[in-house]
C-alpha positions as CSV (number, residue, x, y, z in Angstrom):
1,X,-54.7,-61.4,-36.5
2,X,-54.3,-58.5,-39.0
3,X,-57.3,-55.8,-38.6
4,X,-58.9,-54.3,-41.5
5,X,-57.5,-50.9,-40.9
6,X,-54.2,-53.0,-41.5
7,X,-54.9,-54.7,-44.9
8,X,-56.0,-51.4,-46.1
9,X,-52.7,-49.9,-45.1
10,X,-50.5,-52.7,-46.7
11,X,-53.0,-52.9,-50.1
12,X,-52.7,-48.8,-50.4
13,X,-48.9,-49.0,-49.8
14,X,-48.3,-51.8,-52.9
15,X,-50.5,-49.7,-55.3
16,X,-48.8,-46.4,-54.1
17,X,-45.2,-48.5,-55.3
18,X,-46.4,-50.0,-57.9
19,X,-47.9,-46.8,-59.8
20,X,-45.0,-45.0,-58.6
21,X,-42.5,-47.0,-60.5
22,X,-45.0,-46.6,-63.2
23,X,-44.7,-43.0,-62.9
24,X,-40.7,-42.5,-62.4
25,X,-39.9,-44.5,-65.6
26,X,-42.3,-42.2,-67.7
27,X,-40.9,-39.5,-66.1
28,X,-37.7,-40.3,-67.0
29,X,-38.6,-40.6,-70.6
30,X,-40.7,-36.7,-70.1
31,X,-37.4,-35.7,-69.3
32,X,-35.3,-36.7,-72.2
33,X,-38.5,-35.3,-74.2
34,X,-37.5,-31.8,-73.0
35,X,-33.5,-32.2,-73.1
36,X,-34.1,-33.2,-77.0
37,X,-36.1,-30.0,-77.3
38,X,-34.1,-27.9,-75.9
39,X,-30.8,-29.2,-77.6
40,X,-32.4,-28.9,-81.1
41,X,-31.4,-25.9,-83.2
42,X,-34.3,-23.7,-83.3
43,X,-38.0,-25.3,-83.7
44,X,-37.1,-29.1,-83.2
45,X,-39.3,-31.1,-85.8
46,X,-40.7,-34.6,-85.7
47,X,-37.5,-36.3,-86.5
48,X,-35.6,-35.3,-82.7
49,X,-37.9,-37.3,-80.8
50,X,-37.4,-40.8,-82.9
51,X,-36.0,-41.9,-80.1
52,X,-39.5,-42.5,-78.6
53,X,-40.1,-45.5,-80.4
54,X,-38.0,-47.6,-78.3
55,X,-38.3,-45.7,-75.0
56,X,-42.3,-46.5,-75.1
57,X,-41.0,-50.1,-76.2
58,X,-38.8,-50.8,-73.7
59,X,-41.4,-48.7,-70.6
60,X,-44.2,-50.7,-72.1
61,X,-42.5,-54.0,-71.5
62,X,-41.1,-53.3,-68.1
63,X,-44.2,-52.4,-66.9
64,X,-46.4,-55.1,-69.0
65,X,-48.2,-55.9,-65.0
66,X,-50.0,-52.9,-65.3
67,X,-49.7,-51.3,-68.2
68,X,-51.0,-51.7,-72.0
69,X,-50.0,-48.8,-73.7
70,X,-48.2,-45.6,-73.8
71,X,-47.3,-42.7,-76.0
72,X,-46.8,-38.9,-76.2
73,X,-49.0,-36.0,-76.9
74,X,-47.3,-32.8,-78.2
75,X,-48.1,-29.3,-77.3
76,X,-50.7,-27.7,-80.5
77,X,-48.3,-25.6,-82.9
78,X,-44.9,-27.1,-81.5
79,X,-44.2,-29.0,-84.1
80,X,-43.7,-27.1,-87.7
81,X,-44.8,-30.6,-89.7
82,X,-48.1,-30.6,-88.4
83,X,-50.5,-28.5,-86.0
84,X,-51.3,-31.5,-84.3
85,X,-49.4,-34.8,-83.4
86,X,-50.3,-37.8,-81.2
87,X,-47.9,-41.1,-81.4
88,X,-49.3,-43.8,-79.3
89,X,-48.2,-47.5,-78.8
90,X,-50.0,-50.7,-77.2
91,X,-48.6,-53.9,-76.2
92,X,-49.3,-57.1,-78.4
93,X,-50.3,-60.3,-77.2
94,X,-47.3,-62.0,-79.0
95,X,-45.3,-59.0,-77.4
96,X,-44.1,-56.1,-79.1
97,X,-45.4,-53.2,-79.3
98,X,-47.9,-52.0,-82.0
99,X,-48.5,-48.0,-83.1
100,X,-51.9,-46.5,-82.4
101,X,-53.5,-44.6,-85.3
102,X,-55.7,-41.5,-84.5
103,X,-57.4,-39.5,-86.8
104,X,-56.3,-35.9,-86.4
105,X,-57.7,-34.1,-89.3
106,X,-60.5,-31.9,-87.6
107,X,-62.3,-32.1,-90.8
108,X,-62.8,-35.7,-90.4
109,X,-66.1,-37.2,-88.4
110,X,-63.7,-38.9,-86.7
111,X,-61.3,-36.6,-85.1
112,X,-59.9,-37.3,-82.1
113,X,-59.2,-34.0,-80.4
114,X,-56.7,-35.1,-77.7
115,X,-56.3,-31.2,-76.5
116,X,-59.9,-31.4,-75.0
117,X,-59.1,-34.8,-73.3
118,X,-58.8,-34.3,-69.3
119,X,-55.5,-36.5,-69.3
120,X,-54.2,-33.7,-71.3
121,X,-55.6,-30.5,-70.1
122,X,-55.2,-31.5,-66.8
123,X,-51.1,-32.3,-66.1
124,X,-50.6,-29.1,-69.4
125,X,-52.9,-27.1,-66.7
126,X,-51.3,-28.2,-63.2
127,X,-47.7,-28.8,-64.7
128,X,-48.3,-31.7,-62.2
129,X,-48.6,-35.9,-63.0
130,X,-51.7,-37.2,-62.5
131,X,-54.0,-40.4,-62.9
132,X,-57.2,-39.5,-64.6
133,X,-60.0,-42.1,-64.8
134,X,-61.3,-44.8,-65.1
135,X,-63.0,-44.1,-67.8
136,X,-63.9,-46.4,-71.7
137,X,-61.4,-45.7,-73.8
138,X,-63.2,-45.0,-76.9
139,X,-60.6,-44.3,-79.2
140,X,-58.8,-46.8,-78.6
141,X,-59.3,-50.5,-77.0
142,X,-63.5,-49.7,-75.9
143,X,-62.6,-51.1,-72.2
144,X,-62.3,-48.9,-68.9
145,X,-58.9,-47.2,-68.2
146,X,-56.8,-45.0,-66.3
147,X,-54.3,-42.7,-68.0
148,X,-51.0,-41.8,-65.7
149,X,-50.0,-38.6,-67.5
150,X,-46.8,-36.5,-66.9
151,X,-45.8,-33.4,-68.6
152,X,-42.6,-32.4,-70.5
153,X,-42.1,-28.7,-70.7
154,X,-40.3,-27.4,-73.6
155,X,-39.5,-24.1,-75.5
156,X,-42.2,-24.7,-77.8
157,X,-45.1,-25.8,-75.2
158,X,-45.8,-28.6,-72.7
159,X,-46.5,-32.5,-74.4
160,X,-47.8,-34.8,-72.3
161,X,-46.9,-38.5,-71.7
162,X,-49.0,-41.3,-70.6
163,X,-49.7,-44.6,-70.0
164,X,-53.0,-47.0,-70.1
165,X,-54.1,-48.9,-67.2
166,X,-56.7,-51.4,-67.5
167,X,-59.1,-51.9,-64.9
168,X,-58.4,-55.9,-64.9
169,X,-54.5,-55.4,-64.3
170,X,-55.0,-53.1,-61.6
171,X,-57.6,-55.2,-59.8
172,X,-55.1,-57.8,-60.0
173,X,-52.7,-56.2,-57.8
174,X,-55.3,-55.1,-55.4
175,X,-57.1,-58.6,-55.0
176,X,-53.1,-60.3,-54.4
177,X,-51.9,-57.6,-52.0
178,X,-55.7,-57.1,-49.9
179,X,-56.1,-61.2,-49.5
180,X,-59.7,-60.4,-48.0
181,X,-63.1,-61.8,-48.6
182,X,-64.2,-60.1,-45.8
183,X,-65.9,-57.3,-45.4
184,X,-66.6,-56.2,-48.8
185,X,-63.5,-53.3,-49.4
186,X,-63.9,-50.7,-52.7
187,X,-60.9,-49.2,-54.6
188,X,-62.5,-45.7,-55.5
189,X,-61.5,-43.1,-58.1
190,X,-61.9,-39.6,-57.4
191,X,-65.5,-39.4,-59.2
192,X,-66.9,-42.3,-57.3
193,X,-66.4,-44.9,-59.9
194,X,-65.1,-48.5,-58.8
195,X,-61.4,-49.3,-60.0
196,X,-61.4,-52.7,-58.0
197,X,-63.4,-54.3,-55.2
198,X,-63.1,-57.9,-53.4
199,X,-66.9,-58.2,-54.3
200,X,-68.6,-59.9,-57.6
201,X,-71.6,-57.7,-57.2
202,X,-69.3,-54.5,-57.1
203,X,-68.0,-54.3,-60.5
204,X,-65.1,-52.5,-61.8
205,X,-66.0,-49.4,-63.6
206,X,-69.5,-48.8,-61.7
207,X,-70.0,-46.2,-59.9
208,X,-70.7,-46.3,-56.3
209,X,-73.6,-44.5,-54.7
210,X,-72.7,-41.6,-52.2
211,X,-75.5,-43.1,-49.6
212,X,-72.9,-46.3,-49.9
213,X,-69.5,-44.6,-50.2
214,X,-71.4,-42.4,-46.6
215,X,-71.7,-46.0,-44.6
216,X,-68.0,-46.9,-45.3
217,X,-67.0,-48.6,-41.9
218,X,-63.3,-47.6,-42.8
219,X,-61.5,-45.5,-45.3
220,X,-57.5,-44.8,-46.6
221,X,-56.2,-42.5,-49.2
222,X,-54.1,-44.4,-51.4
223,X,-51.8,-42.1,-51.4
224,X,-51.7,-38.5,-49.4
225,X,-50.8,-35.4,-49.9
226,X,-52.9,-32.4,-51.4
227,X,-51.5,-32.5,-55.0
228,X,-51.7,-36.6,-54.7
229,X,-51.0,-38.5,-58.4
230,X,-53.6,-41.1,-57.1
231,X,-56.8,-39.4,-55.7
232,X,-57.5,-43.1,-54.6
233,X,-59.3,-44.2,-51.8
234,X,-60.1,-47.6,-50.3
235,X,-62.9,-48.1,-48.1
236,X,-64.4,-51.0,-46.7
237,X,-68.4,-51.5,-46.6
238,X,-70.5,-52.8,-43.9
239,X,-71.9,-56.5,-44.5
């Protein structure tokens, strides 16, 4: 009979692959990001990267388990069209993918500032990808998320590419791969907020109390390493 211990090990390897495939496509993309860059002649403007359009398309699609959007950030100033640009795409119901307007004009009440946004300061900061969240995406679809970000460094300065998570698609891959009821086990973010848990009264996006997260009978870093893309941890909760 499969211990706990063991269904914590298999669940943590699945979400480890599955967000790592997640991560080497956009990576992949990040890195056609800087070859354009540094093939353009001089400053490259808006019009090198068109490509993107269908590279988000086609990522978007492959990964539609997990993911419901994805786009690109660019560096403040490296663009000479525009002191600021965000292009951003989210998957359609109908498929297909659908562009994501943001207001970018800081004189606007509405301004989204994306340069003070932790899934872009963080991977321009590290130079590292990273997950950051969950946390309600406000300007866009108003339900929790986590943002996988990766950063393409160029001439000009470091854009940033990402990808939405929803809470619901990622619970779904936890609930298939842990096949537990019992005892009650908690996918954690690194700020204590629930992700997923086998539990009804544990809801996604809560946030766990550190007397709870203290009596963990068991507990698994998703994945390991000191500069981890997932500072995920399961843990398992007395009954």
């Amino acid at each position: 009979m499969e211990t706990v211990n063991e269904a914590l090990e298999r669940t943590a390897g699945a979400l480890s692959m599955s967000i790592d495939a997640v991560f080497a496509d956009l990576e992949k993309i990040a890195g056609a990001v800087t070859a354009a860059a540094n093939a353009a002649h001089g400053v490259p403007r808006r019009n090198e990267f068109l490509f993107l359009k269908q590279e988000f398309a086609d990522f978007i699609t492959l990964h539609s388990d997990l993911i419901v959007g994805a786009g690109i950030a660019y560096a403040p100033g490296s663009l000479p069209e525009t002191a600021h640009w965000l292009e951003w795409w989210r998957a359609q119901p109908d498929g297909g993918t659908r562009f994501v307007t943001h207001d970018l004009n800081p004189a606007s009440l509405n301004y989204y500032d994306y340069t003070t946004r932790e899934w872009f300061t963080l991977p321009s900061s590290t130079g590292r990808p990273v997950a950051v969240g969950p946390y309600v995406d406000l300007g866009g679809i108003n339900v929790n998320i986590i943002t996988l970000c990766v950063p393409a460094p160029t001439a000009q300065g470091t854009h940033i590419l990402g990808c939405d998570l929803t809470l619901a698609k990622l619970e779904g891959v936890f609930l298939r791969t842990l096949q537990l009821r019992d005892p009650v086990v908690v996918l954690l973010g690194p700020n204590g907020r629930v992700i997923a848990s086998n539990n009804a009264r544990i809801a996604t996006g809560t946030l766990l109390l550190a007397e709870d997260i203290a009596h963990a009978e068991a507990s698994l870093d998703v994945s390991a390493g000191p500069h981890s893309r997932l500072p995920w941890k399961l843990i398992s909760l007395p009954q």
